[in-house]
N, C-alpha and C positions, 0 to 999 in steps of 0.2 A: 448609729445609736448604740449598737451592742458594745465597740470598738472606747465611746465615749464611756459606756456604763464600765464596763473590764478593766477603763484607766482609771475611774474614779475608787473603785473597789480596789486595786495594789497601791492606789494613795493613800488610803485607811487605812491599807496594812502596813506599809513601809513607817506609816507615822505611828501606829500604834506599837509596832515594835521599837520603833525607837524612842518611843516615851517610855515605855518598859525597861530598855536598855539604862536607860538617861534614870532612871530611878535606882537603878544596883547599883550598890556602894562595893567597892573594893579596888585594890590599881594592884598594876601588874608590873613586875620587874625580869628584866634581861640582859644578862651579861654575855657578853660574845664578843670573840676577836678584838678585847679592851675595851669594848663598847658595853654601856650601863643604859639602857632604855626603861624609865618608867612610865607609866601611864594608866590613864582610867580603864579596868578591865571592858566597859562598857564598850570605850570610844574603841580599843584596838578589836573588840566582837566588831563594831560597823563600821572599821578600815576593813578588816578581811571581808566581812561579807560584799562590800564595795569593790574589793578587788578581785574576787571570785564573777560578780556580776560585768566586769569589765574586760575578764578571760571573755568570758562568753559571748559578750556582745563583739568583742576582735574575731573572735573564731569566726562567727555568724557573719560578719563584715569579711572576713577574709574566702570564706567557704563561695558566696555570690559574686565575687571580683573573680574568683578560678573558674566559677562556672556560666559566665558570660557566653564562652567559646559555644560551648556545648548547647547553651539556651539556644543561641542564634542557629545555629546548626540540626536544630531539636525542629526550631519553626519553620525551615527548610523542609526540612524531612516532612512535615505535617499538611504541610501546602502540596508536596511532592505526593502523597499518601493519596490526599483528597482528589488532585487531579487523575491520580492514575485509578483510583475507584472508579471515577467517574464515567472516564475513558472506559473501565472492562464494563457496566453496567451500559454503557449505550452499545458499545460492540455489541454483545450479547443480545440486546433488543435488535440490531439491525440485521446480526447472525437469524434470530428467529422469524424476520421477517423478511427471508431470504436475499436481504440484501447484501450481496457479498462484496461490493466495492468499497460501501460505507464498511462493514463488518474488518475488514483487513484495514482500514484507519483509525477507526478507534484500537485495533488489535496493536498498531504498532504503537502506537500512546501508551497503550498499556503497559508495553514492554520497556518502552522507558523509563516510566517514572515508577513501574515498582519489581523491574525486571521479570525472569524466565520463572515461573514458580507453577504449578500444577491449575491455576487459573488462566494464567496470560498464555501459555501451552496452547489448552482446551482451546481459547479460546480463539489465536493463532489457528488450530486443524482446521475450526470450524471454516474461519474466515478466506483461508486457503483453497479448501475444498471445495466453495461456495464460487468461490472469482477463478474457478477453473487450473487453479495451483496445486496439481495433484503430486510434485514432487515435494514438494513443500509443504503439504499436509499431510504427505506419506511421511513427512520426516517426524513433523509433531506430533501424529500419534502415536510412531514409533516410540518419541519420547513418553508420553503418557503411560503408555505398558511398562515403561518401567517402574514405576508406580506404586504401589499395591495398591491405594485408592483409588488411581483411576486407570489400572490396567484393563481391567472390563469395558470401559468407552473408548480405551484404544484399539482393541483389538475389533469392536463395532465398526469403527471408524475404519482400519484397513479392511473389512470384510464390504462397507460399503465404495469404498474407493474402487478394491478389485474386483464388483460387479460392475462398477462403472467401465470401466477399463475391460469385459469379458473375460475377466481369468477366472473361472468358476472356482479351479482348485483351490487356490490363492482365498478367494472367498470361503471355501468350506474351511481350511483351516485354521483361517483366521476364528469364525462361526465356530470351530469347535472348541479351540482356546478360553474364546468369550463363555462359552455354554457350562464350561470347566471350573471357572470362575465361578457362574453362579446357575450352579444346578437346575434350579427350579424357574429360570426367566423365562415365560411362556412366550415374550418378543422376540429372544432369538431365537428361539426353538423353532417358531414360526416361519420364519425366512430359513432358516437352517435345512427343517424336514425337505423341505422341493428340492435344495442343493443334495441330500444324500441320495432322495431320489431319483436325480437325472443322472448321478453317478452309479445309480445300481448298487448305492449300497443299501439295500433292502432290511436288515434288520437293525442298523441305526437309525433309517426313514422311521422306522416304526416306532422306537424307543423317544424319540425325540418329537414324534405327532403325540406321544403320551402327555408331554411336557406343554404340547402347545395349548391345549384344550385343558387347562385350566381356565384360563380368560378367554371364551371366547362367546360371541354372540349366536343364538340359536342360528341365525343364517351361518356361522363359520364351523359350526358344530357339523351341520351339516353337509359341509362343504369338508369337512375333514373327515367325516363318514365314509364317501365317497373315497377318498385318499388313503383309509387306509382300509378298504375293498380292492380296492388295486393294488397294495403294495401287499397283501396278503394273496393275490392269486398268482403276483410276479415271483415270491418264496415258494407259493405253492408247484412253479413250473421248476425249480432247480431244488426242489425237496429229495434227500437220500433216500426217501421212504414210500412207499405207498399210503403208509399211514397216516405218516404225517404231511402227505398230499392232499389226504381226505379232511385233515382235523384244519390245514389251511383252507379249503375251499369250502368248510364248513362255519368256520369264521369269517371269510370274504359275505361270502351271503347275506348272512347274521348282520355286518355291518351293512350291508344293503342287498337288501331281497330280491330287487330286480337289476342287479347288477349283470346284464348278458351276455358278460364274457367269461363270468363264472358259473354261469348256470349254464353254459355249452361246457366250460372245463369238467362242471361234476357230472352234467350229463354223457361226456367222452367216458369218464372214468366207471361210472357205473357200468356204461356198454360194454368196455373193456373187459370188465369183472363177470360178465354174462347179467347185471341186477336188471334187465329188462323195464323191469317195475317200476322199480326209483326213478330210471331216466324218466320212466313217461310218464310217473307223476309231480317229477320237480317241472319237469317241462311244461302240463296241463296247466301248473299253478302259473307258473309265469305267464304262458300266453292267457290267462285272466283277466292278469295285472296289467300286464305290458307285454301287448303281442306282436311278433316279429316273426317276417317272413322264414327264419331258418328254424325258428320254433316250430312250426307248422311243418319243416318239409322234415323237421326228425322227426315229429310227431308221425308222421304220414310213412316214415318209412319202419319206426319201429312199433306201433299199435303192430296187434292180430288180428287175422282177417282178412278178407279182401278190398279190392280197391272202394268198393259201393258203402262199405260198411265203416271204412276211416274215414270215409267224405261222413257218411251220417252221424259221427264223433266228431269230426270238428265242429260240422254246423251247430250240434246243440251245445259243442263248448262256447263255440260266437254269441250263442245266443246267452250262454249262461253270464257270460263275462259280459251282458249289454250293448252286444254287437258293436264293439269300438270300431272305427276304421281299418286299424291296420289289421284284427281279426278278419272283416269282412271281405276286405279286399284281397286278404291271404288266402281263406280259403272259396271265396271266387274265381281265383286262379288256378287253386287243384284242381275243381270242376271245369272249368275252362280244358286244364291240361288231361281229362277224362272225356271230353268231348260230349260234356253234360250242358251243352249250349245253353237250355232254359233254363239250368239250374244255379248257374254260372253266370245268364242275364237278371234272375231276380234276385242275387246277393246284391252283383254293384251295383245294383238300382237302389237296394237300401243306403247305398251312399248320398247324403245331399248333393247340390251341384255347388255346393260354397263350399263344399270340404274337396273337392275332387279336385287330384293333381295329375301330373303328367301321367305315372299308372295307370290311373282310373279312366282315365280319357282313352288310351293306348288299349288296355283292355277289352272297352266297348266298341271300338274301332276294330279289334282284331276279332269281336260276336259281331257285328255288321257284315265285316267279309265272311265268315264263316257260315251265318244265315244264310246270304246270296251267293256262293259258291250251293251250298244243299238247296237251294229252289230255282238255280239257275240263271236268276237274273235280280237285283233290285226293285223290290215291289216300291210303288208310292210310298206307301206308308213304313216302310222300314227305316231304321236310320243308314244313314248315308257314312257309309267310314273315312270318306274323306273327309267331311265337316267335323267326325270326331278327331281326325290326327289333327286339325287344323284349330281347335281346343287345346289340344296334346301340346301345339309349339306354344301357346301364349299361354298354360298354366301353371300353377307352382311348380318348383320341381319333386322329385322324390325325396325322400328321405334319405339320407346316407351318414354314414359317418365322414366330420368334418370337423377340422381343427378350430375351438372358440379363439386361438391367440392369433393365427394368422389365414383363417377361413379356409384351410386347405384342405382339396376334396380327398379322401383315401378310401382305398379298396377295403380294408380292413381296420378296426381296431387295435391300439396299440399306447401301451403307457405311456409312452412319451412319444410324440411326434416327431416321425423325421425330419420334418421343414425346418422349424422351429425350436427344436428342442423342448418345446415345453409340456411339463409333467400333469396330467390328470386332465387334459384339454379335448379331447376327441370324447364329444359325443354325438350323439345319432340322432341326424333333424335333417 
């Protein structure tokens, strides 16, 4: 209808002007190369405009016979476009849905139909690195780095391939390129900080835990609390200072109060210095909070006084701190190792018998014998120490420290695990 209305409206005009034309009176003469042309000025105005209108319509006829080539070539290209979209969009979904077989068949469609380009790349690594093609994924995101827009998911990309593969260092420098790029990504930072940590390098762990705990969830808030408690008392052991021994273990703390490898490091340091005090009131505070057998026996060896009068300080510290277990049971064993048999009997009696582990059992077993050794023989009514060792073998075990990544027992605490290597895992259970 438009098409219709458009030709009817240049028919009105072409006829209105040429009744216009057709209405001037005057004729036109021309003499050229012995040639005398005259005629109506009207008619030779709508031969030229006629012939001007017949340039145009040749041009326009000659313009889409040239460019036939190029049409058919164009709708090539546009088929070829469509299919290889299609292709990187299912790749991409089957990459995300860890499918790495399908993900490297739509990845090679892609690369056909719209060749190598910073998507079919990506999208290549992914697929690679999925179907277990780690040279071939090490290659594209090599390429990627080249990049600038997507040198930071390449450098991701080899950071994850060479954890795959156990090259840590390989991983941290890849981790540190990516982080370089973009400052403030609390993703990599995150994976990052553990890597600087297992390497010891202690004040990038730090600077990079800074980074992580932007985004992070109160469970990881807290769990980076922790992490950087220990990487503040691992500086604090190789600190040039005294001072700045104290200002590290005073910030270890601070990030976690009952952290007890820090609170024996500041109590070392205090003794050291002659501060008597300080040890044995950071110590007090802790065995409160979280009381532990070596708390008790500094306690016990740096209070003043005699042996009767640091047993009558811890008991009221047990009691002040709500008689936890491992307080009672700790200083049940000083009394125990004072040869305060009843006094020694009525602490781990305040132990339930659902809380009592192999200690508990072991302890009362070793006041059974101790009782019938001093009366001579095993009364009726006394407990029997062999039915308490025989408690001792089927109950929980003790406490200890122990590796969360691969359950291993250790004598000692320590930042990173020998077994395993892994960073902030040993704790005391």
């Amino acid at each position: 209808m438009r098409r219709i209305i458009g030709l009817i409206i240049w028919i009105l005009i072409i006829a209105s002007l040429a009744h216009v034309l057709a209405a001037q009176e005057g004729t036109t003469r021309i003499d050229w190369l012995g040639w005398r042309i005259e005629t109506h000025t009207s008619l030779l105005v709508a031969g030229m405009l006629f012939l001007i209108w017949m340039i145009m319509v040749l041009d326009r006829l000659l313009s889409f016979v040239a460019n036939i080539p190029h049409r058919i070539s164009g709708g090539f290209s546009s088929r070829r476009g469509k299919q290889g979209r299609r292709a990187l969009a299912l790749g991409m979904a089957a990459a995300a849905a860890g499918e790495g077989i399908e993900a490297m068949k739509h990845a090679r469609k892609s690369v056909h139909y719209l060749g190598h380009d910073v998507m079919t790349d990506l999208l290549m690594a992914q697929a690679s690195s999925l179907s277990g093609d780690r040279q071939s994924a090490r290659r594209y995101f090599h390429a990627l780095t080249t990049h600038p827009d997507t040198a930071y998911y390449g450098h991701i990309g080899h950071m994850r391939l060479a954890l795959e593969a156990g090259d840590e260092q390989e991983a941290l420098t890849a981790g540190r390129a990516a982080l370089a790029l973009k400052p403030r990504s609390a993703s990599i930072a995150n994976a990052l900080f553990v890597l600087e940590a297992k390497a010891e390098h202690w004040d990038n762990a730090e600077a990079v835990l800074k980074i992580a705990r932007h985004r992070q969830s109160p469970d990881q808030t807290a769990q980076s609390k922790d992490a950087e408690a220990i990487i503040l008392l691992e500086k604090a052991k190789t600190a040039q200072s005294e001072k700045a021994r104290q200002q590290l273990l005073s910030r270890s703390l601070k990030a976690n109060p009952d952290f007890l490898p820090a609170i024996l490091a500041q109590s070392d340091l205090y003794l050291a210095n002659q501060q008597t005090r300080k040890a044995t009131a950071l110590l007090e505070k802790h065995f409160l909070h979280a009381p532990h057998p070596a708390t008790a026996d500094l306690l016990m060896q740096n209070w003043s006084g005699n042996s009767a009068r640091k047993l009558a300080r811890l008991i009221k510290l047990t009691d002040k701190g709500g008689q936890q277990k491992e307080a009672v049971l700790a200083t049940a064993r000083v009394a125990f190792d004072q040869q305060l048999w009843g006094e020694a009997d009525r602490l781990v009696h305040l132990i339930p018998e659902t809380e009592r582990d192999a200690r508990v059992w072991q302890l009362l077993a070793d006041l059974a014998e101790q009782t019938a050794d001093d009366e001579g023989d095993v009364a009726g009514d006394k407990p029997d120490s062999g039915q308490m060792l025989r408690y001792a073998a089927t109950a929980p075990r003790q406490p200890e420290w122990r590796c969360q990544s691969c359950y291993s027992q250790l004598s000692e605490w320590d930042a990173i695990c020998p077994q395993c290597q892994s960073f902030a895992s040993i704790k005391w259970q």
